[in-house]
C-alpha positions in Angstrom: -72.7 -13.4 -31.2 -70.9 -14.9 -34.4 -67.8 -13.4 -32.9 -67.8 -14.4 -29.6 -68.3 -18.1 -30.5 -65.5 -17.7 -32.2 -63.7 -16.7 -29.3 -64.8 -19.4 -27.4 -63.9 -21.7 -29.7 -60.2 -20.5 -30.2 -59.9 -21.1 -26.5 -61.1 -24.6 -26.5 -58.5 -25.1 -29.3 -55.5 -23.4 -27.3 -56.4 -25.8 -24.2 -56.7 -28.8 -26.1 -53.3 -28.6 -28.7 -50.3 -29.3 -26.8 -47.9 -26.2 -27.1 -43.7 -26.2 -27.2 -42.6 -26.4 -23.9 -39.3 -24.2 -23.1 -36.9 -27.3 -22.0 -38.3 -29.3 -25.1 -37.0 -26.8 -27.9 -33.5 -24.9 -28.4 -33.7 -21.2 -27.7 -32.8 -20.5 -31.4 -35.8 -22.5 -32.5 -38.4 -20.5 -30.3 -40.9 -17.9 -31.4 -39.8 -14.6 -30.7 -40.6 -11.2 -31.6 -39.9 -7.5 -30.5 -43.1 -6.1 -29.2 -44.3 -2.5 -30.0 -47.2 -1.0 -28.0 -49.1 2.0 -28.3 -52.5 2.8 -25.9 -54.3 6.3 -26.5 -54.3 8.9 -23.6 -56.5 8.5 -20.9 -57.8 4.7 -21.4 -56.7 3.5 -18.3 -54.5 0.4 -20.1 -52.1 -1.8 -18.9 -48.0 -1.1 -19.3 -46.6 -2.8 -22.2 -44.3 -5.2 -19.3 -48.0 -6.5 -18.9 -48.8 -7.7 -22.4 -45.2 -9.2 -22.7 -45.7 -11.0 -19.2 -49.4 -12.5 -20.2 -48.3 -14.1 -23.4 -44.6 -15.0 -21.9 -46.9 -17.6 -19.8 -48.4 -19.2 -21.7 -45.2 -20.1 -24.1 -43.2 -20.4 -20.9 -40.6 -18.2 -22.5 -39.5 -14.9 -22.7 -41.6 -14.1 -26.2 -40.4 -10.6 -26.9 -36.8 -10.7 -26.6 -34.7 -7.3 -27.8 -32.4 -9.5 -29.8 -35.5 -10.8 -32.3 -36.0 -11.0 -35.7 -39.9 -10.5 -35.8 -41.6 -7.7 -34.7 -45.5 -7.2 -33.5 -46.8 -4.2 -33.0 -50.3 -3.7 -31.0 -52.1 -0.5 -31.4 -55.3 0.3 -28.8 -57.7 2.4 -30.5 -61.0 3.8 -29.5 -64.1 2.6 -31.3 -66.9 4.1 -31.3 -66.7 4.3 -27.4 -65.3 1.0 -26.6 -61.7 0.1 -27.7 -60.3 -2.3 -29.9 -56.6 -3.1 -30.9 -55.1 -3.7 -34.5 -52.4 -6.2 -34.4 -49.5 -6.5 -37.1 -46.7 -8.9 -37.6 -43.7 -8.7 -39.9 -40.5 -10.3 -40.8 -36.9 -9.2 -40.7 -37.5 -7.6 -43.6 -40.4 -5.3 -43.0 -43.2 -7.2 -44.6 -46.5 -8.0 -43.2 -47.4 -11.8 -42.5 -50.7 -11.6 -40.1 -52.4 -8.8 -39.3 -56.2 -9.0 -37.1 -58.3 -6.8 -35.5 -59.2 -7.4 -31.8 -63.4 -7.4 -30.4 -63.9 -4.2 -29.1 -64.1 -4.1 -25.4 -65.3 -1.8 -22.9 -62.3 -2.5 -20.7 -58.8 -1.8 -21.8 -57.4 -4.6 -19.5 -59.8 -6.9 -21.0 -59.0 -6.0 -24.1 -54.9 -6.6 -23.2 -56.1 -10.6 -22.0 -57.9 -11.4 -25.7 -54.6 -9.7 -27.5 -52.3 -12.1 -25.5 -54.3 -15.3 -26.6 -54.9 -14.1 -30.2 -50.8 -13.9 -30.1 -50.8 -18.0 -28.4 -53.5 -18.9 -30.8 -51.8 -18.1 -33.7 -48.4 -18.5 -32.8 -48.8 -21.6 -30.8 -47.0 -24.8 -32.4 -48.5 -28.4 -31.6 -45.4 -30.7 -30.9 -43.2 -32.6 -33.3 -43.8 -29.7 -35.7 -41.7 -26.6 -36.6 -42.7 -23.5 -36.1 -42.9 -20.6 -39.4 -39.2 -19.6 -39.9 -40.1 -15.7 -40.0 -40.9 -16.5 -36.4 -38.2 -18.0 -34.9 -35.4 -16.6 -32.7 -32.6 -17.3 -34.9 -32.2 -17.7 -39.0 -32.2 -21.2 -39.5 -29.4 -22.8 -40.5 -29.2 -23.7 -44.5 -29.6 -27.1 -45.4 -26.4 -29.3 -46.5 -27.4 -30.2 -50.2 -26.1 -32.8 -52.5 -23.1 -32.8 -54.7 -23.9 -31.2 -57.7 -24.5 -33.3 -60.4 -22.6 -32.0 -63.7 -24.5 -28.6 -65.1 -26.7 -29.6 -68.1 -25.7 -27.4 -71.9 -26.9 -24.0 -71.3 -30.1 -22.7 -72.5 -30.4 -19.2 -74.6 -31.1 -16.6 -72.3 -35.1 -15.8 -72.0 -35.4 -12.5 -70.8 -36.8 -12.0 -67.5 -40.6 -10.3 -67.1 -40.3 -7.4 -65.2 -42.1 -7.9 -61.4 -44.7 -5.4 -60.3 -43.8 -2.8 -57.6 -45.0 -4.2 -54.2 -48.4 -2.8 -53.4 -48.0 0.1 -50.9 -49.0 0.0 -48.0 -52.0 2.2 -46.4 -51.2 4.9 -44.0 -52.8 4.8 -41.5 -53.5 8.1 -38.6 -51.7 7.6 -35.5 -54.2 6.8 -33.0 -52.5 9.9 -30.6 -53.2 12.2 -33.2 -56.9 11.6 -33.2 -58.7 14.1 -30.5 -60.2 12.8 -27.4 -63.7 13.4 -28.3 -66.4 12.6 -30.9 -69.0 14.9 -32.4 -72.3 13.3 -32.4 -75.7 14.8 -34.4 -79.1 13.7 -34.1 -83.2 14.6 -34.8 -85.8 13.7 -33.0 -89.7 13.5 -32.3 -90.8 14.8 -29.4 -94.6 14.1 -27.3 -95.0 16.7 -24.4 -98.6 15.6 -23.0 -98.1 18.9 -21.0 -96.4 21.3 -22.6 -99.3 23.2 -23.9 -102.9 23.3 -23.1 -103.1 19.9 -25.4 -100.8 17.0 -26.4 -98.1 19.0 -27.9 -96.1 17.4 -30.6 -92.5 18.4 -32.5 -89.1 17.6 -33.0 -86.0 18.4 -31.6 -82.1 18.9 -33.4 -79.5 18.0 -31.0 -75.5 18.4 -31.6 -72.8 17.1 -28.8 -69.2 16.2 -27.9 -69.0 12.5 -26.5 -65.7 11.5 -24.2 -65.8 7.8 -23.2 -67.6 8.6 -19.9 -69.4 12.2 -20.1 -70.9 14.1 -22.9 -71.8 17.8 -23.9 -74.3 18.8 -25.7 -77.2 21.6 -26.9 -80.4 20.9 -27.9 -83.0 23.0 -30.1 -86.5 21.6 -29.4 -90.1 23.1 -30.6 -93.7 21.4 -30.0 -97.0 22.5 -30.6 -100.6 22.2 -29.2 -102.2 20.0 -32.3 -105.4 20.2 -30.8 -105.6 24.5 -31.6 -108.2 25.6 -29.1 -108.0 25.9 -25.6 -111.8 25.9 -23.7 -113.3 26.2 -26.9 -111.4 29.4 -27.5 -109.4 29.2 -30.8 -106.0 29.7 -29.7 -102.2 27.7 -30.6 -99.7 28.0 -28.3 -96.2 26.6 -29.3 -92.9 26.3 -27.0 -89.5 26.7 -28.0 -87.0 26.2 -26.1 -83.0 25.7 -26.1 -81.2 23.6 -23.6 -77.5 22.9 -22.4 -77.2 19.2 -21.9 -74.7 17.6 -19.7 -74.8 13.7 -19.6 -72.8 10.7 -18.2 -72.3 8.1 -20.5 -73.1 4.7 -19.6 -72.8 1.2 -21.7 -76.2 1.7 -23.8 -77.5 4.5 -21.6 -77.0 8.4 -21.0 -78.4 10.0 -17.7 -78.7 14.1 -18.5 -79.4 17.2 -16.9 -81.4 19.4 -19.3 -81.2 23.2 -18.7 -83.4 24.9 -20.9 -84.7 28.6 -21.5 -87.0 29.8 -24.0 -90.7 31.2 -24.4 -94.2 30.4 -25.2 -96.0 31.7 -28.5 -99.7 32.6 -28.4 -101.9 33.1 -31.1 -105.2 34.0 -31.3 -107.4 32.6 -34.2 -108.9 35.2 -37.3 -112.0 33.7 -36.5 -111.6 36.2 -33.6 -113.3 39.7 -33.8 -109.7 40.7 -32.0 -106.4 39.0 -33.7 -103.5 39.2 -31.6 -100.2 37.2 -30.8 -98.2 36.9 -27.1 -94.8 36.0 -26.3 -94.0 34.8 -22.1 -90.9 33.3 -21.2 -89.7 29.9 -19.9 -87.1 28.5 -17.7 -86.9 25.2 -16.4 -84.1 22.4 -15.5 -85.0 18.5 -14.9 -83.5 14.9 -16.1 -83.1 13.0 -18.7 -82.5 9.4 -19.6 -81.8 7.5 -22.8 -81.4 4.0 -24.1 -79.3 3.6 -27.7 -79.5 0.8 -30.1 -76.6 0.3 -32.7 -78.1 0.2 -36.2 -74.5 0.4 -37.7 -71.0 1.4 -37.7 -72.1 4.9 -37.7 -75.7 5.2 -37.1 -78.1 4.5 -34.1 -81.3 4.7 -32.5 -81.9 6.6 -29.0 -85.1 6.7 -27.2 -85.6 8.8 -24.0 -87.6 10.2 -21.5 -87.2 13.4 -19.6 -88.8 14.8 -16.7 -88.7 18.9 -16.8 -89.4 21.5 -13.1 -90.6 24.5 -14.6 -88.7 27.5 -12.8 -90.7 30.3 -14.9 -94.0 29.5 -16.4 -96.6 30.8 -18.6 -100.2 32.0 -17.5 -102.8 32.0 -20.5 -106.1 34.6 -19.9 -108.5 35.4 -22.2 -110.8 38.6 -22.3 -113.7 38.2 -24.4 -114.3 41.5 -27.1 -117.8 41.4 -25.1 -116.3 41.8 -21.6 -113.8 44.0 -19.8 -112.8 40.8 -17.2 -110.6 37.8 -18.0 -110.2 34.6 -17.5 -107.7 32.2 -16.9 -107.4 29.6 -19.2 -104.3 27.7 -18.5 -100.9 27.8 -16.9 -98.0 26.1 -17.1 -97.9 22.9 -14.6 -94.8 22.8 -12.4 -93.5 19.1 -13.7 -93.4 18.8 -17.7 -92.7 15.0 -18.6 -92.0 14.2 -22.5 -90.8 11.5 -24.3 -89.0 11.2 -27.6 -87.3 9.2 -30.2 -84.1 10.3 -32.4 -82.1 9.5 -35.1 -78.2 9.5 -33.9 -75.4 10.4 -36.1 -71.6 9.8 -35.2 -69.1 11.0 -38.5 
């Protein structure tokens, strides 16, 4: 929120300071600079001509002519999902006088629009004052100076300190060297109301690949039945399962198609005169969807809900030691809702 008032308020200060016009300044005298821009693969952003053509209009100049002194690069990066965009001016010589950090959008060509009136906001020059000489066009001319007045008797020589190397300069990855995706890890708690013959509960560990619109991703997920008997007959039944998880990725939101295999654990109490463990299989495919809240750069909070058609299910008898017949105790229903809440991860 702190950020976008500032925004707002760098607008109200563009529109209300009167800029240079181009008839009321000698071409030498404008700001000028020779633009470098760099947009990753596959983020939809405008051509460079754009950029050049926004800012142009609001100096009412060419801005970016071949022939300058200056240089600004602008770098589009992704972010965490969104994109932002670094931005770094230098002299003639090489050496950086501003460099900022665009708000990252979810839009490259709204991104493009904020770069071009960060560059007018800070660039911009109210009239009847002269614009930063690093800036201009042209190398302004010297100044005359006045006759020199006769040289005073010399000093003794005072030897000069010594001036500390120039700090050096961070490298920094080139943004088309980073790959298209992000990993993502996360942990979760899971509550299956009917899962098992009670309100299962467990956790889940999920690991996936993010792109800026789809993800992939596989899931390890257990719950158990807390309650431990089923029609007063001591039994726990667990269900394990792993799933394939392919999602669309939305602003705040995923919508996934879980498809998960696995099997049911049964186990019979020592209370028992008869002690004995079962294993069935499991199948099923449904949808999923999720909400995320950021925490930090690098950390977040995803809640979900998922909705699971059983395509093989279990069938739980019993036969008593007393009696040769069964009966049937439980069996899997044909819909399994759960819901959960995870801890996400993104290195």
């Amino acid at each position: 929120m702190r950020r976008a008032f500032a925004n707002l308020l760098t607008v109200a200060l563009v529109s209300l300071v009167p800029p240079v016009m181009a008839d009321e300044a000698p071409t030498a005298r404008r700001i000028a600079f020779r633009l470098e821009y760099v947009a990753p693969p596959g983020a939809n952003c405008p051509a460079k001509s754009a950029l050049a053509e926004l800012t142009s209009a609001k100096y009412r100049y060419d801005a970016f002519p071949d022939a300058a002194r200056a240089s600004l690069s602008v770098t589009v990066r992704r972010a965490g999902g969104r994109l932002d965009a670094l931005l770094v001016a230098r002299d003639d010589q090489g050496a950086v006088q501003w460099e900022e950090t665009a708000t990252p959008r979810w839009r490259c060509d709204e991104l493009v629009e904020d770069v071009a009136l960060m560059i007018y906001a800070r660039f911009m020059t109210p009239k009847g004052e002269t614009p930063e000489a690093w800036t201009l066009l042209a190398q302004p001319a010297p100044a005359v100076a006045a006759p020199p007045e006769p040289p005073p008797a010399p000093a003794p020589p005072v030897p000069a300190e010594p001036r500390p190397p120039p700090p050096a300069q961070e490298a920094r990855l080139p943004d088309s060297a980073a790959p298209p995706f992000r990993p993502e890890l996360s942990a979760a708690l899971v509550v299956a109301p009917l899962d098992t013959p009670g309100v299962a509960l467990g956790g889940a560990l999920h690991v996936a690949l993010r792109w800026p619109w789809v993800s992939l991703g596989v899931e390890l997920r257990g719950v158990v039945d807390h309650r431990g008997d089923v029609d007063n007959v001591p039994l726990r039944t667990w269900l394990a399962t792993g799933s394939a998880l392919p999602c669309l990725v939305l602003q705040r939101g995923r919508v996934c198609i879980p498809i998960a295999g696995g099997f049911y654990q049964l186990s019979l109490a020592d209370v028992l005169t008869v002690e004995a463990d079962a294993a069935q299989p499991f199948g099923g495919v449904g949808l999923r969807g999720s909400y995320d809240v950021t925490l930090s750069k690098h950390v977040g909070l995803r809640g979900y809900a998922e909705v699971l058609f059983g395509l093989r299910r279990a069938r739980l008898e019993y036969v008593s030691p007393d009696s040769l017949s069964g009966r049937t105790l439980w069996t899997t229903p044909a819909v399994l809702p759960s819901v959960g809440m995870a801890l996400v991860w993104n290195p």
